[in-house]
N, C-alpha and C positions, 0 to 999 in steps of 0.2 A: 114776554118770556122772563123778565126781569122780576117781574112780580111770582109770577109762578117759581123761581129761582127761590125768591127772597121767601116764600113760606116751604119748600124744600129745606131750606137751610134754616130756620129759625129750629126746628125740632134737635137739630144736629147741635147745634152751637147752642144749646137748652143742656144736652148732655153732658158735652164738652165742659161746662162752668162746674155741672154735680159732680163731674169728676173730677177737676183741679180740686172745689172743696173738700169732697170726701179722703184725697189724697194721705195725709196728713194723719187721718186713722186709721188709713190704711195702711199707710207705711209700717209701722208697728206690730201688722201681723202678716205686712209683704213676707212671701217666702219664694225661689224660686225655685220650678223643679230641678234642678241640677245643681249638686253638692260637691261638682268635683270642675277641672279645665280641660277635662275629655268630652271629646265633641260627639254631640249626638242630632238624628235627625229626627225631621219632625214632615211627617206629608199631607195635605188636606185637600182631597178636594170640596169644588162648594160650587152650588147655585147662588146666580144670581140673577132676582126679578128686575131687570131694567128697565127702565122710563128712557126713554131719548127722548131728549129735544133742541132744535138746532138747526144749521141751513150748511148745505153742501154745494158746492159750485161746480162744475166742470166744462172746462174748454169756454164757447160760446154758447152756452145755452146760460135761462135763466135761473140763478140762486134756484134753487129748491128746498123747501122749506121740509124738516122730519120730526113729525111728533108722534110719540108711539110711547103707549100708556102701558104701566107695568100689569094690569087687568089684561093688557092684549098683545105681550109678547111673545105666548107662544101659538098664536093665532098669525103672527108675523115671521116665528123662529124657523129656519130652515135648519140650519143647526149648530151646535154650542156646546161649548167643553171648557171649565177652570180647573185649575191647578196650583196650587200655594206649596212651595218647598223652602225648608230654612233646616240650616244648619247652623248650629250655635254650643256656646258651651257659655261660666259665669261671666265671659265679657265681651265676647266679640258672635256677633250672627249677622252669616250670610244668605240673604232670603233669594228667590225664585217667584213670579206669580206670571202664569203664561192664559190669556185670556184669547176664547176667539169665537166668533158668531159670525153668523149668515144670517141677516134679515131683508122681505123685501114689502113693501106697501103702496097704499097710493097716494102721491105726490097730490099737495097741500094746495088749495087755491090760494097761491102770495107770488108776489111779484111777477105777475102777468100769466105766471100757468095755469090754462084750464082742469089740462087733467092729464093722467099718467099715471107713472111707477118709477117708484124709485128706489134704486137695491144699495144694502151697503155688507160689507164686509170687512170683519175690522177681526185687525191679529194688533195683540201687544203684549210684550214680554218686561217686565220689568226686572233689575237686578240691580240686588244692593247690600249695602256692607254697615254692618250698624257697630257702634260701640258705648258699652254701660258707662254713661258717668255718672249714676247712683243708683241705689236700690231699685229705683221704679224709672228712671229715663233713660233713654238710649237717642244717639244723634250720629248722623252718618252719609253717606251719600251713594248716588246711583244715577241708573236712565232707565230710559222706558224707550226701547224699542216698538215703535207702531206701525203697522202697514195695514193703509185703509184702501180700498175696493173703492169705489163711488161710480153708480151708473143709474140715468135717467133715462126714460123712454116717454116723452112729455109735448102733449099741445101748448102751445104759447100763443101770447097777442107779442109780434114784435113790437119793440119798439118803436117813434115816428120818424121821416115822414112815411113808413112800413104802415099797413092796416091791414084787415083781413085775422088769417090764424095759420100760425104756422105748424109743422110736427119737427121733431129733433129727436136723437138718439148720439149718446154717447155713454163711455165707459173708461174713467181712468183709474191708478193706482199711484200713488206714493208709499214710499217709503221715507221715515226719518227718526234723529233720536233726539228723545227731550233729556239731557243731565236732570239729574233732581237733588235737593236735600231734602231729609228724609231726619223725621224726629218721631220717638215713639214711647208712649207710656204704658207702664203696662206690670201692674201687680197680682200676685198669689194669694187667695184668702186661707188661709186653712189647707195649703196645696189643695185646694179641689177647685174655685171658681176663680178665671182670671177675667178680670177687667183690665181691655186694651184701647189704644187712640193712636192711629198712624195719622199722621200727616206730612205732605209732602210740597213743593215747588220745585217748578222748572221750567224747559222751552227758554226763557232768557233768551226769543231771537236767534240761537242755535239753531233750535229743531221748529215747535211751536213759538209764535208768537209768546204766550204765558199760558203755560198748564198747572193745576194744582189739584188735589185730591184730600178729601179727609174720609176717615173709616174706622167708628168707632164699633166695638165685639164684645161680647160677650160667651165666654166657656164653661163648660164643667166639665171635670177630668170625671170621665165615667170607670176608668181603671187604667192601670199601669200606662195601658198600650191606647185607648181610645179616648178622644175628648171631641162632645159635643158642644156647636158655637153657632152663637146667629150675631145680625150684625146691621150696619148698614152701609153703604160706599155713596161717596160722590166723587166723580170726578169729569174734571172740565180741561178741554183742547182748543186750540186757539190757533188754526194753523191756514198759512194763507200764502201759497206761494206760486210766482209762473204770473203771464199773461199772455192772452189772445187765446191761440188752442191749445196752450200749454197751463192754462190756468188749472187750480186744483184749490179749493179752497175747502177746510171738516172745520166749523164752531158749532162746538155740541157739546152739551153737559147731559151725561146720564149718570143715573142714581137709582138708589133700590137697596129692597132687604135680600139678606143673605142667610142662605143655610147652607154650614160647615159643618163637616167631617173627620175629624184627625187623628192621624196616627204615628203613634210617639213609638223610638226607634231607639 
């Protein structure tokens, strides 16, 4: 998974350098839309093609391994809805991003599972407070509220001196919050196209072990009220808590492009 991680992120972090450089010319004809300290909203929703992949734990049963290719997520979608809200004016924005799917598939031959299903359901809310300290940066902080589903339905080889095959079923839920900081780049060409880069950390043992996220965008303001955006997102969870039947464990990075919708208020 490391591997497959490390060329995920090479394209990201390719981006990430063309936009620190082009920074610099862009400043100079950064603009932003709003000309005044009256606050205005902004709402978008947006798809997003996810990849998952990762291993979920629950109770006594074996890790279960999820890999689910963005070609085959809505072959797996049961169902999904995003939502991105930000209010802001020239220095301070407070954003919104409420995220939530049902998926379910069949559980991965690794660590000892023959075969099954395995469902996840994942709600997360993030909320955060930004503030400009220049034309093009903003740095600020927040959490991510998560509440993930995890339920396997799965043959296994127990472990020894156990032989044979066994079946198992369970179903659990946590809830927890990751704090995050929260840095974001983000200039106007010509007020019509913005080039953005959120990035994030958090979990600190808190909530997750260590979560972090980066999500670079691309817009064009198609008028006053509408702007079209695509994009891309990663982001990774590290959460590992409980034992015996109380175990619960989601390490999962998922990533994917995005098509955004927005409307400016």
């Amino acid at each position: 998974m490391k591997k497959e991680l490390c060329r995920v992120l090479t394209p990201s972090i390719g981006l990430f350098l063309v936009f620190i450089c082009l920074l610099p010319a862009f400043q100079t004809k950064a603009q932003t839309s709003d000309s005044s300290n009256k606050y205005q909203l902004f709402l978008e929703p947006y798809i997003m093609f996810t990849s998952m992949s990762g291993t979920t734990g629950i109770g006594r049963l074996p890790n279960t391994f999820v890999c689910v290719p963005a070609s085959k997520v809505f072959s797996y979608l049961k169902i999904g809805g995003m939502l991105y809200a930000e209010v802001h004016n020239d220095h301070l924005a407070f954003t919104s991003d409420l995220f939530y799917a049902s998926l379910s598939q069949d559980a991965s031959s690794k660590n000892g599972v023959l075969s099954g299903t395995a469902n996840l359901k994942q709600f997360w809310w993030e909320l955060e407070g930004l503030y400009r300290l220049s034309p093009v940066l903003e740095a600020g902080v927040g959490a991510r509220i998560n509440n993930i589903t995890a339920g396997a339905n799965i043959n296994f080889t127990p472990p020894p001196p156990l032989s044979g095959t066994s079946n198992g079923s369970d179903q659990k839920s946590n809830t927890w919050v990751d704090p995050l900081i929260v840095t974001r780049l983000r200039t106007w060409i010509n007020n019509k196209w913005l080039l953005q880069l959120r990035a994030d950390v958090g979990g600190f043992g808190i909530g997750s072990q260590f979560a972090w996220q980066l999500q670079p965008d691309v817009a064009y303001r198609v008028s006053k009220l509408l702007q079209l955006g695509i994009g891309y997102r990663i982001i990774s969870m590290d959460y590992n808590k409980g034992s015996g039947t109380d175990r619960f464990l989601y390490d999962m990075d998922e990533y994917g492009p995005q098509v955004r919708i927005g409307f400016n208020f």
